[in-house]
mmCIF file of the N, C-alpha and C atoms, coordinates in Angstrom:
data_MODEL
# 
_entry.id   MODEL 
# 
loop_
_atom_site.group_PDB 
_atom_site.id 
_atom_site.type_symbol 
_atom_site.label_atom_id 
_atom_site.label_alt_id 
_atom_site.label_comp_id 
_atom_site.label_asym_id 
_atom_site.label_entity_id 
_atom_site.label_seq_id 
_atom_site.pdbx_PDB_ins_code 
_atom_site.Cartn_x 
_atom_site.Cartn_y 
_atom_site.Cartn_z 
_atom_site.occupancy 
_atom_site.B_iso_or_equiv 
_atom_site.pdbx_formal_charge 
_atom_site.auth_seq_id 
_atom_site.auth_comp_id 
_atom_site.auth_asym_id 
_atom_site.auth_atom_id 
_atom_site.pdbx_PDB_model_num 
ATOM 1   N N  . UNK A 1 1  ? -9.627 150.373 37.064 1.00 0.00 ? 1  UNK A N  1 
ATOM 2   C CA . UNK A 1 1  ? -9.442 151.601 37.809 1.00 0.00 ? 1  UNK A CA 1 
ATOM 3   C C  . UNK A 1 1  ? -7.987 151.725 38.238 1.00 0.00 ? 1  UNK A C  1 
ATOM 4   N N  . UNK A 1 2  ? -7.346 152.599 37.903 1.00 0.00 ? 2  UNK A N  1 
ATOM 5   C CA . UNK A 1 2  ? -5.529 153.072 38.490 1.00 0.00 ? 2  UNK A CA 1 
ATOM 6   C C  . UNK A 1 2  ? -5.976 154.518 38.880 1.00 0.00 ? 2  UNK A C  1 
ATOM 7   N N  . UNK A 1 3  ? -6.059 154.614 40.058 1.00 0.00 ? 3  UNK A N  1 
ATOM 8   C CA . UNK A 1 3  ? -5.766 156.115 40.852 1.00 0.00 ? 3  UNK A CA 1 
ATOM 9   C C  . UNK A 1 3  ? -5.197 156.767 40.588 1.00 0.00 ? 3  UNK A C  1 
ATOM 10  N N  . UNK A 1 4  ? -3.706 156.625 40.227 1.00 0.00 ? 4  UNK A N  1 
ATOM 11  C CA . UNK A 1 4  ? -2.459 157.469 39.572 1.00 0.00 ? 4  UNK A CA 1 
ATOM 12  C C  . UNK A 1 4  ? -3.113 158.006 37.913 1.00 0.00 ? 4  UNK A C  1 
ATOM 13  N N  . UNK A 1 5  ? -3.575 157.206 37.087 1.00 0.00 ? 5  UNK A N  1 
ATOM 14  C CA . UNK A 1 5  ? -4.361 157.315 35.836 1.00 0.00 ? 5  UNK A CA 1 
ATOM 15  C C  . UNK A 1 5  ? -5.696 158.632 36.055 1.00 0.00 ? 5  UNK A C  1 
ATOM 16  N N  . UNK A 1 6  ? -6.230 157.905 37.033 1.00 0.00 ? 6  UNK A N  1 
ATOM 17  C CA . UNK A 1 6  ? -7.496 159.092 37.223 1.00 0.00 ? 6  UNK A CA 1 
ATOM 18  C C  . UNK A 1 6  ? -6.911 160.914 37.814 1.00 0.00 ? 6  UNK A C  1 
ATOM 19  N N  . UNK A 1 7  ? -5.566 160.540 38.772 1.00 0.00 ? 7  UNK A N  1 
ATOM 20  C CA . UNK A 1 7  ? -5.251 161.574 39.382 1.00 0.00 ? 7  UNK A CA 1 
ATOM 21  C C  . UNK A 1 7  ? -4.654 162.549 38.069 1.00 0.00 ? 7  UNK A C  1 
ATOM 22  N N  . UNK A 1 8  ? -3.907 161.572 36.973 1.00 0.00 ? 8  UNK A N  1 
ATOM 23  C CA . UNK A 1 8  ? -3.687 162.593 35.686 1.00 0.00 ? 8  UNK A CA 1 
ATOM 24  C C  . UNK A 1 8  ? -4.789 162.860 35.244 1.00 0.00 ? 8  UNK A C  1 
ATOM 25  N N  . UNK A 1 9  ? -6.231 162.268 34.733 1.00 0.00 ? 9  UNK A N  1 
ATOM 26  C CA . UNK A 1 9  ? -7.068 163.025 34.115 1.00 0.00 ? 9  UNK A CA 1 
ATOM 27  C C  . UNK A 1 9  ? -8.342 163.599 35.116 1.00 0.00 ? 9  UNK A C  1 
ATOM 28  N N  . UNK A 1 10 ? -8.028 164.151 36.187 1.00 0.00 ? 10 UNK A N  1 
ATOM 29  C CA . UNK A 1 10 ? -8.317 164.962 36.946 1.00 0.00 ? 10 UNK A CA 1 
ATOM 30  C C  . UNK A 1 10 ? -7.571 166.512 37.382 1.00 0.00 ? 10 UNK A C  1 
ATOM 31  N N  . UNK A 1 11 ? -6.822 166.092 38.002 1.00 0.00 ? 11 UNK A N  1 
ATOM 32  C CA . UNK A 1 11 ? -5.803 167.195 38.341 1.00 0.00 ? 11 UNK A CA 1 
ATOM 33  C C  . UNK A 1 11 ? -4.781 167.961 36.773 1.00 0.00 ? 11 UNK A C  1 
ATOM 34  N N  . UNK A 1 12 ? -4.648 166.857 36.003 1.00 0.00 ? 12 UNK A N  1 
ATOM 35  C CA . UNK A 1 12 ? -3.507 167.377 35.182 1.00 0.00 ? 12 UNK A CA 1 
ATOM 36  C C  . UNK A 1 12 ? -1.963 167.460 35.527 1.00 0.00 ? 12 UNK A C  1 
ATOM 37  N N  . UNK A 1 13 ? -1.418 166.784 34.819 1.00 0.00 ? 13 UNK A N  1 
ATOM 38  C CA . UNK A 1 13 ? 0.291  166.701 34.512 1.00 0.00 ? 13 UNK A CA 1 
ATOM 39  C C  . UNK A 1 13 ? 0.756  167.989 35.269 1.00 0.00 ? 13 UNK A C  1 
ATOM 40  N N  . UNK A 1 14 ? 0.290  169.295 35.045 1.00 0.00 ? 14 UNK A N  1 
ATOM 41  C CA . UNK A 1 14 ? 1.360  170.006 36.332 1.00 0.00 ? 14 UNK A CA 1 
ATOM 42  C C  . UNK A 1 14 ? 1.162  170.166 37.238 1.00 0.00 ? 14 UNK A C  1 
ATOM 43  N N  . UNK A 1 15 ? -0.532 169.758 37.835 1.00 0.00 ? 15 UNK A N  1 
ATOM 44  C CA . UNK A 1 15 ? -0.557 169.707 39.092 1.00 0.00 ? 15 UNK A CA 1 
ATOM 45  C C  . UNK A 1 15 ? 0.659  168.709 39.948 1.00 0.00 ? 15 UNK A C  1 
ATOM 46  N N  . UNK A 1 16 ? 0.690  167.745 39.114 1.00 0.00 ? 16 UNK A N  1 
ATOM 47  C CA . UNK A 1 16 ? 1.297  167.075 40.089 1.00 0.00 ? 16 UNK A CA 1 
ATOM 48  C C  . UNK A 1 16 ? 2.676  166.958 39.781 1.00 0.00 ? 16 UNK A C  1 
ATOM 49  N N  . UNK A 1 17 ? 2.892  168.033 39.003 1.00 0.00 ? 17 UNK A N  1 
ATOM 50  C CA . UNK A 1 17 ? 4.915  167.715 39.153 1.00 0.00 ? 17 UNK A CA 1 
ATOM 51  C C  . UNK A 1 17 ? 4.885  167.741 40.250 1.00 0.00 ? 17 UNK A C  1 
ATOM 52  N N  . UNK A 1 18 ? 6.519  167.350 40.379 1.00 0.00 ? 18 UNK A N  1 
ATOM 53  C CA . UNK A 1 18 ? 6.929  167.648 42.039 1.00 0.00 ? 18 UNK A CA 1 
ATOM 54  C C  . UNK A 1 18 ? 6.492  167.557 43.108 1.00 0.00 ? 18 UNK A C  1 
ATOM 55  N N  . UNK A 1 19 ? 5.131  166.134 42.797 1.00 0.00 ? 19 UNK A N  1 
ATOM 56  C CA . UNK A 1 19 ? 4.351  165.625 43.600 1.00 0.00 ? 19 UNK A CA 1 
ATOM 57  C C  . UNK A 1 19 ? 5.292  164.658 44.757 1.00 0.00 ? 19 UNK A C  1 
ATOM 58  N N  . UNK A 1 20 ? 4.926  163.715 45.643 1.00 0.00 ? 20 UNK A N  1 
ATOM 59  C CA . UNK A 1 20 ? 5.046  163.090 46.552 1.00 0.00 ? 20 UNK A CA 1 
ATOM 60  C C  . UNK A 1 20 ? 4.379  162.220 46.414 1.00 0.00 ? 20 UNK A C  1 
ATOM 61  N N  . UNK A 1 21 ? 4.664  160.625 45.733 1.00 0.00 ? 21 UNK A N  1 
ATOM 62  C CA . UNK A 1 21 ? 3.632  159.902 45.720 1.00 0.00 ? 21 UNK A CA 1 
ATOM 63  C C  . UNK A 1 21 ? 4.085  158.813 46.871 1.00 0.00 ? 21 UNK A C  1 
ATOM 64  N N  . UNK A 1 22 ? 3.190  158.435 47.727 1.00 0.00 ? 22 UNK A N  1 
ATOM 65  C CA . UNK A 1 22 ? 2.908  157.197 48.307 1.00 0.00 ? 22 UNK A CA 1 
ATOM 66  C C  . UNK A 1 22 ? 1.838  156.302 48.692 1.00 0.00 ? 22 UNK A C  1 
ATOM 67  N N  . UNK A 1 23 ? 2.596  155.132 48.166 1.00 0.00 ? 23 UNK A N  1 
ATOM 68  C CA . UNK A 1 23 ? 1.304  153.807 48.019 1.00 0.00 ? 23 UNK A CA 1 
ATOM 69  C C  . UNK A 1 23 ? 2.108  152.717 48.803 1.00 0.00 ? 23 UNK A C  1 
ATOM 70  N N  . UNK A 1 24 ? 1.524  151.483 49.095 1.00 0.00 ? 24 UNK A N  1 
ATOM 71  C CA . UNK A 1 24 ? 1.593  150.042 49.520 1.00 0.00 ? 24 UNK A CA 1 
ATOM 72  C C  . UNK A 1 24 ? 2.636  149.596 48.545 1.00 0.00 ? 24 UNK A C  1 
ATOM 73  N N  . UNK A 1 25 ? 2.128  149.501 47.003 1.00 0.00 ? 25 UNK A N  1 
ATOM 74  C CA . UNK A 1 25 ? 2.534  148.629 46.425 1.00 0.00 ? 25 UNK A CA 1 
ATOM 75  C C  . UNK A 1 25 ? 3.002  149.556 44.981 1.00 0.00 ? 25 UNK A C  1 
ATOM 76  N N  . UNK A 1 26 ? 4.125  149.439 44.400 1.00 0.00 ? 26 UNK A N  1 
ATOM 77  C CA . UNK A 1 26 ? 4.356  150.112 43.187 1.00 0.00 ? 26 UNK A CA 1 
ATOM 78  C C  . UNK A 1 26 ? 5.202  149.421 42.308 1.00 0.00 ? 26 UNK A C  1 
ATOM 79  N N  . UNK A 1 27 ? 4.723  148.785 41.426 1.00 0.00 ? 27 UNK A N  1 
ATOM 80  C CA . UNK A 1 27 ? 5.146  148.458 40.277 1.00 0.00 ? 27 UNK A CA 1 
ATOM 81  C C  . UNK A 1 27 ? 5.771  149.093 39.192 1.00 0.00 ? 27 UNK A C  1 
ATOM 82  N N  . UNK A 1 28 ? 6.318  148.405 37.850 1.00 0.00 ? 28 UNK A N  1 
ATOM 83  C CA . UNK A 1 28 ? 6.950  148.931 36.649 1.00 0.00 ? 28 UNK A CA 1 
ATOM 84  C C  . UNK A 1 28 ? 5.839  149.955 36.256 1.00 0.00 ? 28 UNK A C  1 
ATOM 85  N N  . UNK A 1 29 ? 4.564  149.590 36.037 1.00 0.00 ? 29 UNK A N  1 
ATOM 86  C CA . UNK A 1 29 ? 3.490  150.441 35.068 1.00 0.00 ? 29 UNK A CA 1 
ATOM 87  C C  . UNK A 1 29 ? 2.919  151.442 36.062 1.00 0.00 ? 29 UNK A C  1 
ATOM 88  N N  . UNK A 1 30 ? 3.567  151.500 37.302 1.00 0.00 ? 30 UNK A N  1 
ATOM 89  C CA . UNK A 1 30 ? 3.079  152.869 38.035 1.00 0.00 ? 30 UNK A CA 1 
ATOM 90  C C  . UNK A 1 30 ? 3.885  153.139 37.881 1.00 0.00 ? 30 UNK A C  1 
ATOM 91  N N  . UNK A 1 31 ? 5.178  153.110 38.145 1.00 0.00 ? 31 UNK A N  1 
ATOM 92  C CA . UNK A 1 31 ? 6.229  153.900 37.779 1.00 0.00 ? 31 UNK A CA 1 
ATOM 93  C C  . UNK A 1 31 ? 6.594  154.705 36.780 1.00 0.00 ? 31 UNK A C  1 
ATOM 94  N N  . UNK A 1 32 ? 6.383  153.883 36.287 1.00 0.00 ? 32 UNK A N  1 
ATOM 95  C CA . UNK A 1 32 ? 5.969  155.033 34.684 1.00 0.00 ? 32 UNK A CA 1 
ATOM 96  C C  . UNK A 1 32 ? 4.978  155.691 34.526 1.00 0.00 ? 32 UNK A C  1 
ATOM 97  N N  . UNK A 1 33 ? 3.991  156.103 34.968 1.00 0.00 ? 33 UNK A N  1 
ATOM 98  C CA . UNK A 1 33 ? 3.212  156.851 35.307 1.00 0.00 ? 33 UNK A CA 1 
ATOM 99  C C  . UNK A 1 33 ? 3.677  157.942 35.976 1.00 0.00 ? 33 UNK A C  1 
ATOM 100 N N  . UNK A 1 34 ? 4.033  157.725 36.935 1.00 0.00 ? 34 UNK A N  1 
ATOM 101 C CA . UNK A 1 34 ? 4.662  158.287 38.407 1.00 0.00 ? 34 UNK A CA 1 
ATOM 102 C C  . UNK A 1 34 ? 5.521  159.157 37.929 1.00 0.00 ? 34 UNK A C  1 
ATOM 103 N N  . UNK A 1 35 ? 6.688  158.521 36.602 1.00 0.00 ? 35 UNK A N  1 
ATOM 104 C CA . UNK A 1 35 ? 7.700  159.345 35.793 1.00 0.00 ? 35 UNK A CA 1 
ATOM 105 C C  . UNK A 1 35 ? 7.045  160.606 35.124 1.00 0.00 ? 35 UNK A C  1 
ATOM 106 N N  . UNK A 1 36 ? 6.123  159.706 34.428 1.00 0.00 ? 36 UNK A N  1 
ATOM 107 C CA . UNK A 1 36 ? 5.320  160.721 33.261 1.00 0.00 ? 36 UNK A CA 1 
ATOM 108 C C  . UNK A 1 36 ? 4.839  162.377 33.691 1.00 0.00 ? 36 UNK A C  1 
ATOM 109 N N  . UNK A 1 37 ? 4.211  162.016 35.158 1.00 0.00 ? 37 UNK A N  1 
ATOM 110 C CA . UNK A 1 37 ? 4.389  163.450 35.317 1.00 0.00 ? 37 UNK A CA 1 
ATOM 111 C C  . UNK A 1 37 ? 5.119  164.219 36.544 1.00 0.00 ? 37 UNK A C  1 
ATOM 112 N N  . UNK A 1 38 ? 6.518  163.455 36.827 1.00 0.00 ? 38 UNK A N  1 
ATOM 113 C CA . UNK A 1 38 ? 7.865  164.054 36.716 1.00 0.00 ? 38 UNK A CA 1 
ATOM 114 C C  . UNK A 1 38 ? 7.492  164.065 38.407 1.00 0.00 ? 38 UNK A C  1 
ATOM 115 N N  . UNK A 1 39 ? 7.198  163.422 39.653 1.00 0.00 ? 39 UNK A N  1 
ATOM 116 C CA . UNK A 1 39 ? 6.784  163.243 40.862 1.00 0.00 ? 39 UNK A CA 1 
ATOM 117 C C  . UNK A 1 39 ? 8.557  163.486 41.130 1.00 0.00 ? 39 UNK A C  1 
ATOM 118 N N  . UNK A 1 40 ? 8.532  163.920 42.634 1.00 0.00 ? 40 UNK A N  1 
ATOM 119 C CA . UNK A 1 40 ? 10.000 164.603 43.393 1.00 0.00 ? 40 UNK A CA 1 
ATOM 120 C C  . UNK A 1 40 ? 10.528 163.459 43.924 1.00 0.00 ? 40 UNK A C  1 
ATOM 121 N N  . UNK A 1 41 ? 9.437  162.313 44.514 1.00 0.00 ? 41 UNK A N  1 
ATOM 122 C CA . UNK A 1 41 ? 9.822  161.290 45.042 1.00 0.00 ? 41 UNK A CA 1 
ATOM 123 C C  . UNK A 1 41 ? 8.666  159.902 45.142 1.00 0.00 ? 41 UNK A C  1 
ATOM 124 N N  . UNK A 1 42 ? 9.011  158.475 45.476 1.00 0.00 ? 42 UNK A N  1 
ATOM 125 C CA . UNK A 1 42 ? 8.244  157.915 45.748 1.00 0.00 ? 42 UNK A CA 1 
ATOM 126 C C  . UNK A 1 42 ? 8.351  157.102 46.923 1.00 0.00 ? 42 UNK A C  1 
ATOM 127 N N  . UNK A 1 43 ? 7.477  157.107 47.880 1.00 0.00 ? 43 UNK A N  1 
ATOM 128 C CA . UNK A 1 43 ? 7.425  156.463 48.957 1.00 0.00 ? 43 UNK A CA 1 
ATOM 129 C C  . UNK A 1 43 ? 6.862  155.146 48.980 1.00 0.00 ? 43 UNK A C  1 
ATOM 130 N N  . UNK A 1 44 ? 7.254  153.519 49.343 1.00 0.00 ? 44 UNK A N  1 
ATOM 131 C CA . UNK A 1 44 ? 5.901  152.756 49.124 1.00 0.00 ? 44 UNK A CA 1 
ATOM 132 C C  . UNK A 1 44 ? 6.909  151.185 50.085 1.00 0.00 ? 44 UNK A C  1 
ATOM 133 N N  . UNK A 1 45 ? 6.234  150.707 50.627 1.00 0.00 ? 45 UNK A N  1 
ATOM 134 C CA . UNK A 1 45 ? 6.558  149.814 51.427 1.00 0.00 ? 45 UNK A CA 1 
ATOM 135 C C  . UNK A 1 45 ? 6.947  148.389 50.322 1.00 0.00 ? 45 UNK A C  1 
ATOM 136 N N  . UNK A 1 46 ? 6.212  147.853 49.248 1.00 0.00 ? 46 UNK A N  1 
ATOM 137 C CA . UNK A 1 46 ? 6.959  147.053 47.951 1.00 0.00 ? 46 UNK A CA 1 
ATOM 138 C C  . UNK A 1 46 ? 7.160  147.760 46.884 1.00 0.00 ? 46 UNK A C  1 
ATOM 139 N N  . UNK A 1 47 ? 8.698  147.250 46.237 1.00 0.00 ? 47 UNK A N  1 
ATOM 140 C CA . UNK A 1 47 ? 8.633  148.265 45.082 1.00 0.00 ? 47 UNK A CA 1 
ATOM 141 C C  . UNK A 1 47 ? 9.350  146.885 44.302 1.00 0.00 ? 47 UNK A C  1 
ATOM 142 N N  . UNK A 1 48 ? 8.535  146.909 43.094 1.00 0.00 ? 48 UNK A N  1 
ATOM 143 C CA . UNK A 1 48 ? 9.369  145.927 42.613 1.00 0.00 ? 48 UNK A CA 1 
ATOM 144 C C  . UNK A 1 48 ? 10.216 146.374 41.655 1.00 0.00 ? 48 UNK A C  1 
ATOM 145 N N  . UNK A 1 49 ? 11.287 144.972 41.241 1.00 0.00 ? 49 UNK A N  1 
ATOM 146 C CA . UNK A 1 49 ? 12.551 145.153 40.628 1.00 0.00 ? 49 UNK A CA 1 
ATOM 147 C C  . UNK A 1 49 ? 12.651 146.259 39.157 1.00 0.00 ? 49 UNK A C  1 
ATOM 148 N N  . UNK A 1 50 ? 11.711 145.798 38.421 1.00 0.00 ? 50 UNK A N  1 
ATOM 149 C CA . UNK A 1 50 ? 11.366 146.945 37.391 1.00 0.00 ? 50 UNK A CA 1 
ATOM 150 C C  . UNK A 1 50 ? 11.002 148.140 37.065 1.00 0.00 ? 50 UNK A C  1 
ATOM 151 N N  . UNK A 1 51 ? 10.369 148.219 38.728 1.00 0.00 ? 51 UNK A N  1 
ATOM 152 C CA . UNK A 1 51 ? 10.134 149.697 39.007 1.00 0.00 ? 51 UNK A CA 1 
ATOM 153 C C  . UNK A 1 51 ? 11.413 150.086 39.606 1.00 0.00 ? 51 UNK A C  1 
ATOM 154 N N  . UNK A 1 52 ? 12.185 149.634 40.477 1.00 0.00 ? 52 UNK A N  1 
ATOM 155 C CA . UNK A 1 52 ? 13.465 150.117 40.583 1.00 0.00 ? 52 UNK A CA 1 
ATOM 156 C C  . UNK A 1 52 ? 13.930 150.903 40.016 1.00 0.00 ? 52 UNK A C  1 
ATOM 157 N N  . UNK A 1 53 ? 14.358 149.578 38.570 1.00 0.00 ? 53 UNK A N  1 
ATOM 158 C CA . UNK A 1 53 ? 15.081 149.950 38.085 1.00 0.00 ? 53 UNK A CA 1 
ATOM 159 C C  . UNK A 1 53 ? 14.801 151.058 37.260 1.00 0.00 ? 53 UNK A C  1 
ATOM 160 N N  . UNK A 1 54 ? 13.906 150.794 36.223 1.00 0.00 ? 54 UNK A N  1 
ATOM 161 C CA . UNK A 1 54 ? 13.089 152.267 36.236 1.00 0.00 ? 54 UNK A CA 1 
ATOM 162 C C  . UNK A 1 54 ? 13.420 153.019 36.377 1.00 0.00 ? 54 UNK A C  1 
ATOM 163 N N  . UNK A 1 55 ? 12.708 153.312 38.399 1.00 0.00 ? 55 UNK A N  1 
ATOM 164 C CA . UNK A 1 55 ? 13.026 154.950 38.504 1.00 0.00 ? 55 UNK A CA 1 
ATOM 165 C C  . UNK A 1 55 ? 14.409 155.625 38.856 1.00 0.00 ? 55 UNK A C  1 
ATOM 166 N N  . UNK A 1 56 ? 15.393 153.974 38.775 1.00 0.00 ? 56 UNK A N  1 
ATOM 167 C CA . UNK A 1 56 ? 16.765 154.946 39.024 1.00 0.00 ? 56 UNK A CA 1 
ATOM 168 C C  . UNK A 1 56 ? 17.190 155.320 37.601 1.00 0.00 ? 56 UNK A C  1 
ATOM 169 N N  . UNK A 1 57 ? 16.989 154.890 36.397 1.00 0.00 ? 57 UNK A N  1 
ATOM 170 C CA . UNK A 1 57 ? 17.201 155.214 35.412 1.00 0.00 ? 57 UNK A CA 1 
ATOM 171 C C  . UNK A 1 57 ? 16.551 156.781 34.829 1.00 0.00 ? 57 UNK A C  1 
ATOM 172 N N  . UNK A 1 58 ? 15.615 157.349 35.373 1.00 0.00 ? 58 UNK A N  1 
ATOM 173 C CA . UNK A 1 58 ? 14.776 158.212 35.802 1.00 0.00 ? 58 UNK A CA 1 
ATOM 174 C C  . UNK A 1 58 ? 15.385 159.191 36.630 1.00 0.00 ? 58 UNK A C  1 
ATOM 175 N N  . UNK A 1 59 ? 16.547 158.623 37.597 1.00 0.00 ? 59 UNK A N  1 
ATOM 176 C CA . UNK A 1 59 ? 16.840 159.804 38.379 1.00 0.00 ? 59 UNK A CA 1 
ATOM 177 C C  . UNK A 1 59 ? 15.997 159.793 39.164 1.00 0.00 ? 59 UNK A C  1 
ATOM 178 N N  . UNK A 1 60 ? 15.165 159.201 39.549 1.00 0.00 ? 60 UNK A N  1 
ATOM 179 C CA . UNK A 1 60 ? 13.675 159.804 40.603 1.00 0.00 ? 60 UNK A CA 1 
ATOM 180 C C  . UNK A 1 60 ? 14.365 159.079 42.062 1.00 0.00 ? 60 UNK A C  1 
ATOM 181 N N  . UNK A 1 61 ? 14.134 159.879 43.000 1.00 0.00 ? 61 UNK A N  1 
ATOM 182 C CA . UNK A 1 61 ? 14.329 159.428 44.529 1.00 0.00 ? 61 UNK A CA 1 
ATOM 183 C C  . UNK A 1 61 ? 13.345 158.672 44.694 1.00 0.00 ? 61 UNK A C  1 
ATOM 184 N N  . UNK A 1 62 ? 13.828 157.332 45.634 1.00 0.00 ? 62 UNK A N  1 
ATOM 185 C CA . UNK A 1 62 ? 12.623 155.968 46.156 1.00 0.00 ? 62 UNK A CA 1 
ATOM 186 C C  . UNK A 1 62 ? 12.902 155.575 46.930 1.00 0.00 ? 62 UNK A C  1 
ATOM 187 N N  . UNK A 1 63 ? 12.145 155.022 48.014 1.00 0.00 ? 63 UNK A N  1 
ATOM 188 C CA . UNK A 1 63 ? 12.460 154.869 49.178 1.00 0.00 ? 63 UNK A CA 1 
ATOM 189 C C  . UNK A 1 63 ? 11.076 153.470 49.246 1.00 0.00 ? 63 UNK A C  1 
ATOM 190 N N  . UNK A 1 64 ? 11.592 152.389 49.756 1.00 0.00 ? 64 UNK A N  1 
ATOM 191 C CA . UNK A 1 64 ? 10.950 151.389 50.305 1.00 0.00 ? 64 UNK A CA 1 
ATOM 192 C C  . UNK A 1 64 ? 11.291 150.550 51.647 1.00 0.00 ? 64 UNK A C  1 
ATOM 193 N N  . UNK A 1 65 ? 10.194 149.805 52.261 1.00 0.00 ? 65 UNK A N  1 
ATOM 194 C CA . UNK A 1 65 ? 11.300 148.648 53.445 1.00 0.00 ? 65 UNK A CA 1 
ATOM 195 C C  . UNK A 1 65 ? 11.631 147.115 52.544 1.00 0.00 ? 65 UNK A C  1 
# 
């Protein structure tokens, strides 16, 4: 089960452009997810190094502690 996975085949890719995602924990393979359908920003208290890097390569705004 991935929430982010179900929220694409529920809602659909343009519901959630320019979404706002925040979680606990976000990894490389959410992140790419998260990319895929083009989110404004991500909020999440761990973000690890691959997702970082990732989403700065992405251009995507991130914010963690």
């Amino acid at each position: 089960m991935c929430p982010l996975f179900d929220a694409i085949n529920t809602l659909g890719l343009q519901s959630l452009n320019d979404s706002i995602v925040v979680d606990k924990i976000v990894g490389k393979a959410a992140a790419i997810l998260i990319s895929y359908f083009q989110a404004k920003e991500v909020y999440c208290i761990v973000l690890s190094h691959g997702a970082k890097t990732f989403l700065e390569k992405q251009g995507m705004k991130h914010f963690s502690e």
